[in-house]
DRENDO-1510 file (C-alpha; in Angstrom, 1 decimal, always signed):
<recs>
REC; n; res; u; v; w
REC; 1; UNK; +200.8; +122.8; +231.7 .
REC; 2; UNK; +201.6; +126.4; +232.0 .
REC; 3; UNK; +206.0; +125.4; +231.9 .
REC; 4; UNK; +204.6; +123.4; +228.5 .
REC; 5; UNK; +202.9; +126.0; +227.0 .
REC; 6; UNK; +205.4; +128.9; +227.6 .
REC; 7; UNK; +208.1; +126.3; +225.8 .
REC; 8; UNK; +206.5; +125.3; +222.9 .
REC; 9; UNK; +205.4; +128.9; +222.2 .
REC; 10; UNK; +209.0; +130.1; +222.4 .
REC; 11; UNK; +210.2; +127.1; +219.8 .
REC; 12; UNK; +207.1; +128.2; +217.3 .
REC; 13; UNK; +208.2; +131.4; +217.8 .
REC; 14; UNK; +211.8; +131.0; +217.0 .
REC; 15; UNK; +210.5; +129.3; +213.7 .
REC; 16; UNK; +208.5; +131.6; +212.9 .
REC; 17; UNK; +211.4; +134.6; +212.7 .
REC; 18; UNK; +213.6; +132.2; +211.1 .
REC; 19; UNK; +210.8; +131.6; +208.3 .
REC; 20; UNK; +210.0; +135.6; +208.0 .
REC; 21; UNK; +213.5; +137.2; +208.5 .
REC; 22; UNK; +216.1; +134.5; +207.5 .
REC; 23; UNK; +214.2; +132.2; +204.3 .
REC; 24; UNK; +214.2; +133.6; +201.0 .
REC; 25; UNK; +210.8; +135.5; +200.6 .
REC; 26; UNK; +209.3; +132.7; +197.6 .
REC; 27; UNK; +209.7; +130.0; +200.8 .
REC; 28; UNK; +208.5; +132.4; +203.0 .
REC; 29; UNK; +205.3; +132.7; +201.2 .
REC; 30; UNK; +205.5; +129.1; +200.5 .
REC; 31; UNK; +205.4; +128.1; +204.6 .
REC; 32; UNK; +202.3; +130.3; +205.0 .
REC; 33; UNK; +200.6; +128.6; +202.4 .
REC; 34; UNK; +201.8; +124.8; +204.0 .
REC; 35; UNK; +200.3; +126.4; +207.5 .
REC; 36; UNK; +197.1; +127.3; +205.7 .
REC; 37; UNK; +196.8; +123.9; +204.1 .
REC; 38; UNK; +197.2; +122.0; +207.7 .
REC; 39; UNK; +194.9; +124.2; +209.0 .
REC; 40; UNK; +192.7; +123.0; +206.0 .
REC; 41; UNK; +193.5; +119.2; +207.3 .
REC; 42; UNK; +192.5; +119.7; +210.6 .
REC; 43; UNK; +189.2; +122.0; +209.7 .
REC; 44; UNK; +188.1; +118.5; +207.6 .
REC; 45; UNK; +187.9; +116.9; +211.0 .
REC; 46; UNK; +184.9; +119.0; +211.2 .
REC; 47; UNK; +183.8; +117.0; +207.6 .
REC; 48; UNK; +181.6; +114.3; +207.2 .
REC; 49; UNK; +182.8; +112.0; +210.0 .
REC; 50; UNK; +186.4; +112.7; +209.3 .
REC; 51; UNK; +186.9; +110.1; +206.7 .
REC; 52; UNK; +190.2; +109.9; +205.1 .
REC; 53; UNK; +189.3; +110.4; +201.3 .
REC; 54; UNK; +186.9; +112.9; +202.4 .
REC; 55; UNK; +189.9; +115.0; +204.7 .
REC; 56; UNK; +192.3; +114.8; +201.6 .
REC; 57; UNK; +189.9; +115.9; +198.7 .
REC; 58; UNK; +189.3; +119.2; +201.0 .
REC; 59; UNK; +193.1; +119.9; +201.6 .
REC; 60; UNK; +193.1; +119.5; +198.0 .
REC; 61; UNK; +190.2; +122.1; +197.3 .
REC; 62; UNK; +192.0; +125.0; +199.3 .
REC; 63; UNK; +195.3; +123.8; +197.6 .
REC; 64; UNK; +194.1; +124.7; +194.7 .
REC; 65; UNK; +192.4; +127.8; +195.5 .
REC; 66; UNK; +195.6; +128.9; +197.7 .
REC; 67; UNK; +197.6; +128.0; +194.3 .
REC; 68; UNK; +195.4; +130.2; +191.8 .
REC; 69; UNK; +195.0; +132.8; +194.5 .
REC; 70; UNK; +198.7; +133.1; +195.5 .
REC; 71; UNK; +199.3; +133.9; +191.3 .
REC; 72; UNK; +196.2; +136.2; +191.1 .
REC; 73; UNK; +197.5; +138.2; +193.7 .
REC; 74; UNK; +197.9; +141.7; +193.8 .
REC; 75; UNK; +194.5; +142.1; +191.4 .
REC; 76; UNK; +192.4; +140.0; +194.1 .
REC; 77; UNK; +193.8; +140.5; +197.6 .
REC; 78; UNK; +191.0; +143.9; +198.2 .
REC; 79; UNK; +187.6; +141.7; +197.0 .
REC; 80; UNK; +188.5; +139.0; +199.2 .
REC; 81; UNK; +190.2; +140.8; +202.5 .
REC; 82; UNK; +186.7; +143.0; +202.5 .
REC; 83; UNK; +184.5; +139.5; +201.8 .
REC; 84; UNK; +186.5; +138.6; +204.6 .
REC; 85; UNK; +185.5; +141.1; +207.2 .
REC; 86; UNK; +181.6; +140.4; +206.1 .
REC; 87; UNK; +182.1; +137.1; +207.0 .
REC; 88; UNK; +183.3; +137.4; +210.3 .
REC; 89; UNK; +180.9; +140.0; +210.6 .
REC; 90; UNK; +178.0; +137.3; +210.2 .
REC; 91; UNK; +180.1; +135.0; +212.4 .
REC; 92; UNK; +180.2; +137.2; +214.7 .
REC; 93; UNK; +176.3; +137.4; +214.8 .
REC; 94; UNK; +176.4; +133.2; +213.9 .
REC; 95; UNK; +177.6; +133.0; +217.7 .
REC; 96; UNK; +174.8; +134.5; +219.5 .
REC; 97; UNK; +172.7; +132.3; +217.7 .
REC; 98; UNK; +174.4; +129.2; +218.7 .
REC; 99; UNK; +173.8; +126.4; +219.0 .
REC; 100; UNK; +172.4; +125.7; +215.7 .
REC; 101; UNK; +172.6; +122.6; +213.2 .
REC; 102; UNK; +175.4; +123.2; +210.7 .
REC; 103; UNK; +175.1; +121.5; +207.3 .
REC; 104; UNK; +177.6; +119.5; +205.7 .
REC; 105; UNK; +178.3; +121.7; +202.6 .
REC; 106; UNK; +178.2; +124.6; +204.8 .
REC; 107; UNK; +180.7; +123.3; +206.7 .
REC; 108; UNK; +183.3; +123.2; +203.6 .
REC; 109; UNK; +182.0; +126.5; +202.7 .
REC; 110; UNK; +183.1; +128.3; +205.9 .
REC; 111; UNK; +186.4; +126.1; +206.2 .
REC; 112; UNK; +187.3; +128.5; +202.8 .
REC; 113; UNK; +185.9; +131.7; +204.2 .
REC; 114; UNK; +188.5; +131.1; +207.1 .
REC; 115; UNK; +191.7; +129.7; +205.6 .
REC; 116; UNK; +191.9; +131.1; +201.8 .
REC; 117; UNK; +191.8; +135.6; +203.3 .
REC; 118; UNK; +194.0; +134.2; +206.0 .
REC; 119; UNK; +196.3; +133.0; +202.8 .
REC; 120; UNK; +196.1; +136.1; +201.4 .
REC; 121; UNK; +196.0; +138.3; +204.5 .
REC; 122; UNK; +199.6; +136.7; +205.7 .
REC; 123; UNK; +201.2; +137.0; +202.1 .
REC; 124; UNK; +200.0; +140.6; +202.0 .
REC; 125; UNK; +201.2; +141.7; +205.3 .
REC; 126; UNK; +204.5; +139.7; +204.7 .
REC; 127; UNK; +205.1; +141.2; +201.7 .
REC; 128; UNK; +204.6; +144.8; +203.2 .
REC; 129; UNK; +207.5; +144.4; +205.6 .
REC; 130; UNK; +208.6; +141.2; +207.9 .
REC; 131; UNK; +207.9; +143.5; +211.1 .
REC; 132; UNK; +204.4; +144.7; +210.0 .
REC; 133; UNK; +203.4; +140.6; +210.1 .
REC; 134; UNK; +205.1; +140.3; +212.9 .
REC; 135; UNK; +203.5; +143.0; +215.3 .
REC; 136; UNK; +200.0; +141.9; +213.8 .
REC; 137; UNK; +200.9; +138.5; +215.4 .
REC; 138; UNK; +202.1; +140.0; +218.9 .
REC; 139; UNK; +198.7; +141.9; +218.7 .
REC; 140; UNK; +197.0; +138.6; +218.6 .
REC; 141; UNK; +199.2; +136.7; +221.2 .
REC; 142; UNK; +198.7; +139.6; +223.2 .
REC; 143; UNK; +195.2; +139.8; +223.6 .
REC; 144; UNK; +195.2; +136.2; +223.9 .
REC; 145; UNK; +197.6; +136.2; +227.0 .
REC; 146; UNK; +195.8; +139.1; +228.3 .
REC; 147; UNK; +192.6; +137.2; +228.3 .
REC; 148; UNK; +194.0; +134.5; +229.5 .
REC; 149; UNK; +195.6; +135.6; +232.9 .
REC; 150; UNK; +192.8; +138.0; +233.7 .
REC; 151; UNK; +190.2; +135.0; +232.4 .
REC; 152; UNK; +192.5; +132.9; +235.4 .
REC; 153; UNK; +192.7; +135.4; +237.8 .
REC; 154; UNK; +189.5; +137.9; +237.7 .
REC; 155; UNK; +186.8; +136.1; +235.7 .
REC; 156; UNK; +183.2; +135.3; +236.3 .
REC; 157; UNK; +180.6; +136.4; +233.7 .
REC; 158; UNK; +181.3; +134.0; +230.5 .
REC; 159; UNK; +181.8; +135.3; +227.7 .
REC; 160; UNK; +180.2; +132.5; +225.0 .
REC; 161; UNK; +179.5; +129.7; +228.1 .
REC; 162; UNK; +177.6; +127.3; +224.8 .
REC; 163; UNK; +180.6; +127.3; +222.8 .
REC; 164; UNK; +183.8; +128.4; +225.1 .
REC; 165; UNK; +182.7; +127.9; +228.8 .
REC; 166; UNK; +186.5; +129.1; +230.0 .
REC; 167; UNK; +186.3; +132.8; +228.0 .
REC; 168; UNK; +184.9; +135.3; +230.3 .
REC; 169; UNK; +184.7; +139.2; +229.7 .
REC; 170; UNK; +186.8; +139.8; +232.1 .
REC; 171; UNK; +189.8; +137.9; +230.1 .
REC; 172; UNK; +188.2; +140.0; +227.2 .
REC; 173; UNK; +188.9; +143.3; +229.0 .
REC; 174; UNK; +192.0; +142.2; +230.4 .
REC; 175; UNK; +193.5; +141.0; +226.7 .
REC; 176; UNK; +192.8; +144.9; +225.5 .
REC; 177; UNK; +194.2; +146.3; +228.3 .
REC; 178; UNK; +197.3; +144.2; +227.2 .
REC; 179; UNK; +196.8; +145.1; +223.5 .
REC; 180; UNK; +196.5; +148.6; +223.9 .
REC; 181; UNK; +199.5; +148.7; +225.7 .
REC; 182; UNK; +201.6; +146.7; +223.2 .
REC; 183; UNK; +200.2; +149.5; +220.8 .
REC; 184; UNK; +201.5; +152.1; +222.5 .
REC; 185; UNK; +204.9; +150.7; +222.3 .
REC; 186; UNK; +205.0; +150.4; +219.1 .
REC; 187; UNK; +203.2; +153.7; +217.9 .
REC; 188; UNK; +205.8; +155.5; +220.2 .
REC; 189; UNK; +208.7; +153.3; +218.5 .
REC; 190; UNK; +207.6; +153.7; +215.1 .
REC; 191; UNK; +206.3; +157.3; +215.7 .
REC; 192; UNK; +202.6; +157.1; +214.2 .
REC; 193; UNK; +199.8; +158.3; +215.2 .
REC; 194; UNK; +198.0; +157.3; +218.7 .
REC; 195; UNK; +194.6; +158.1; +217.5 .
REC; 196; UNK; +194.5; +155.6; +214.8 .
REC; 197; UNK; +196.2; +152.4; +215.9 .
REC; 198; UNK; +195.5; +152.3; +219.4 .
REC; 199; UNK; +192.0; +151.7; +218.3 .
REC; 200; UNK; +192.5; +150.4; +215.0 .
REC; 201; UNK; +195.2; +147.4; +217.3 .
REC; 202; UNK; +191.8; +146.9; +220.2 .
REC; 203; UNK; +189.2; +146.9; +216.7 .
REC; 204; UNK; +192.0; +143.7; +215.3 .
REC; 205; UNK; +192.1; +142.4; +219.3 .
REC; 206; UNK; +188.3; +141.9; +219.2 .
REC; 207; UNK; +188.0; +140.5; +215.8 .
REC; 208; UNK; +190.5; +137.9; +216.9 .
REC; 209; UNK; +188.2; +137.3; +219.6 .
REC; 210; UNK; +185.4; +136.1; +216.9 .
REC; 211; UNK; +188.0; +134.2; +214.9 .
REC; 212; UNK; +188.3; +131.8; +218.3 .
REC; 213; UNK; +184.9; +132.0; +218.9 .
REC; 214; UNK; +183.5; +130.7; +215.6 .
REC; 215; UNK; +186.4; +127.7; +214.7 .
REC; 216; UNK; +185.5; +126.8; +218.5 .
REC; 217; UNK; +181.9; +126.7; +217.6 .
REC; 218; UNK; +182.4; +124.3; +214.6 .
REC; 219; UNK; +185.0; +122.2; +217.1 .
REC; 220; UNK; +181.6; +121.8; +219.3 .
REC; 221; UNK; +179.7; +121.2; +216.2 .
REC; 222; UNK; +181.6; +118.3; +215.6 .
REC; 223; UNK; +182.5; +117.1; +219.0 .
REC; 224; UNK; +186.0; +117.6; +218.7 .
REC; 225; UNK; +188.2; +119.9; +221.7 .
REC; 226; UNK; +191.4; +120.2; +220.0 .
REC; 227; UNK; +191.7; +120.3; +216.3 .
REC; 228; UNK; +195.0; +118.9; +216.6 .
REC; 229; UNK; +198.4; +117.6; +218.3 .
REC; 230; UNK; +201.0; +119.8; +216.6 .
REC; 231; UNK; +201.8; +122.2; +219.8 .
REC; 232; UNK; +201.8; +120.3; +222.9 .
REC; 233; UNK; +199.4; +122.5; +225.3 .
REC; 234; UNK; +198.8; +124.3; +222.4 .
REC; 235; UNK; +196.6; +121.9; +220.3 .
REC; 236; UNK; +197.2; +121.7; +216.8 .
REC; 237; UNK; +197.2; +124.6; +213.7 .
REC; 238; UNK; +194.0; +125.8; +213.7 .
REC; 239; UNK; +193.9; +126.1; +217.4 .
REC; 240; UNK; +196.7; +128.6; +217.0 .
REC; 241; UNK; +195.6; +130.5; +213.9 .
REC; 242; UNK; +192.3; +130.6; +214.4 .
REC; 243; UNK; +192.3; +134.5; +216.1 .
REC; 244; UNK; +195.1; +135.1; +213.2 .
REC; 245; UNK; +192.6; +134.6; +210.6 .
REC; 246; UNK; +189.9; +137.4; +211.4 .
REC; 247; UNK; +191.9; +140.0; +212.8 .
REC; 248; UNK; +194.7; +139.1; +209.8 .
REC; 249; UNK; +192.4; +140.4; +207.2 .
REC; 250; UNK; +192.1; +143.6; +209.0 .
REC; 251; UNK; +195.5; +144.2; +209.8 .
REC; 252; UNK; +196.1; +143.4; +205.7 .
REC; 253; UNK; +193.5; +146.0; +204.7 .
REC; 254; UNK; +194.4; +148.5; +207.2 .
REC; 255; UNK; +198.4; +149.0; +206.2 .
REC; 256; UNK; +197.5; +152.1; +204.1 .
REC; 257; UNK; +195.7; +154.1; +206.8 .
REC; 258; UNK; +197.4; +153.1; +209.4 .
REC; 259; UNK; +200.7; +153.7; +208.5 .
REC; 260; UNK; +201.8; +150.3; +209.5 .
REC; 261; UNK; +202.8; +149.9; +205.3 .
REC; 262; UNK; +205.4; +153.0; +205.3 .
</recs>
């Protein structure tokens, strides 16, 4: 399982640099906005018993708002990266709460809050510079890795046991020790400050963290484990980009301060 993993991480991976550093940037921007919309087809798995007309009218509803998002942007990308953060801000709280019932409508209401400032967050950071998306990504795999080897090796209190009985806090700790160690790298490499995105890298790591949390929560919601096939031991898109999309929208309103958009 592990060998399986490892492999089909390094092909998305190699993918993934040939789409940021080697495709022209339109088609760069036009890939993230195909990975958002099958993220869109497998969050309407989570729809009104997954019936077919029902899963293709709501990739069609965040095509659309993708589409007229993607041309509004600069103007818009601020109002909905900071309606962003309050969202995951009341997921965050959603998950202590849980389980609750979880209407319908609200159900394609939150699929929208996750995948249309995930749109705009990856555009944004892409546009910055290639690298900048990139390191916000290795942040995320990192303290994903990290938790999950220290999860494997030292874990015993859990974490969210009613919606992720694997995550521990001890895979929680161990994925920031990883993260702030992949920040030091870089701050030393790119020479910026220590003091502001060490922290601001650990702030992302633990956002990620809800990101997980709350897609697994609508997964349980509507009995499914894997929201998909596409990446064998991996599950499917949302599996892998559902961290991306709340610490994203961080890394995307953070460039300024941070230094990471110099």
């Amino acid at each position: 399982m592990l060998k399986q993993r490892i492999v089909t991480a390094l092909i998305a991976l190699a993918v993934l640099l040939l789409v940021m550093f080697v495709l022209p940037a339109n088609a760069a921007k036009a890939f993230i906005g195909l990975l958002v919309l099958g993220g869109a087809w497998e969050w309407s798995a989570f729809l009104g018993g997954a019936r077919p007309l029902v899963r293709a009218g709501y990739v069609l509803l965040i095509a659309v708002l993708v589409l007229f998002t993607g041309l509004a942007l600069p103007v818009v990308t601020e109002p909905i990266l900071f309606a962003s953060l309050v969202w995951w801000l009341l997921a965050l709280i959603w998950t202590f709460r849980f389980p609750t019932p979880i209407p319908e409508p609200l159900r394609w209401l939150c699929g929208a809050f996750v995948l249309l400032p995930l749109f705009v967050a990856l555009v944004t950071l892409y546009t910055a510079n290639p690298v900048t998306l990139l390191f916000a990504l290795i942040i995320v795999w990192a303290a994903d890795v990290g938790a999950y080897f220290s999860g494997k090796r030292f874990g015993r209190v859990k974490l969210a046991p009613e919606i992720s009985p694997g995550k521990t806090w001890e895979g929680v700790l161990g994925g920031l020790v990883v993260v702030s160690l992949v920040a030091i790298a870089f701050v030393t490499y790119r020479d910026l400050s220590y003091a502001v995105l060490v922290p601001f890298c650990m702030a992302a790591a633990a956002l990620s963290i809800v990101g997980d949390l709350t897609v697994s929560m609508f997964k349980r919601t509507a009995g499914v484990k894997d929201s998909g096939a596409l990446f064998p031991g991996h599950g499917g898109i949302l599996d892998r980009i559902d961290s991306v999309s709340a610490a994203a929208p961080l890394f995307a309103l953070g460039l300024a301060w941070t230094g990471l958009g110099q």
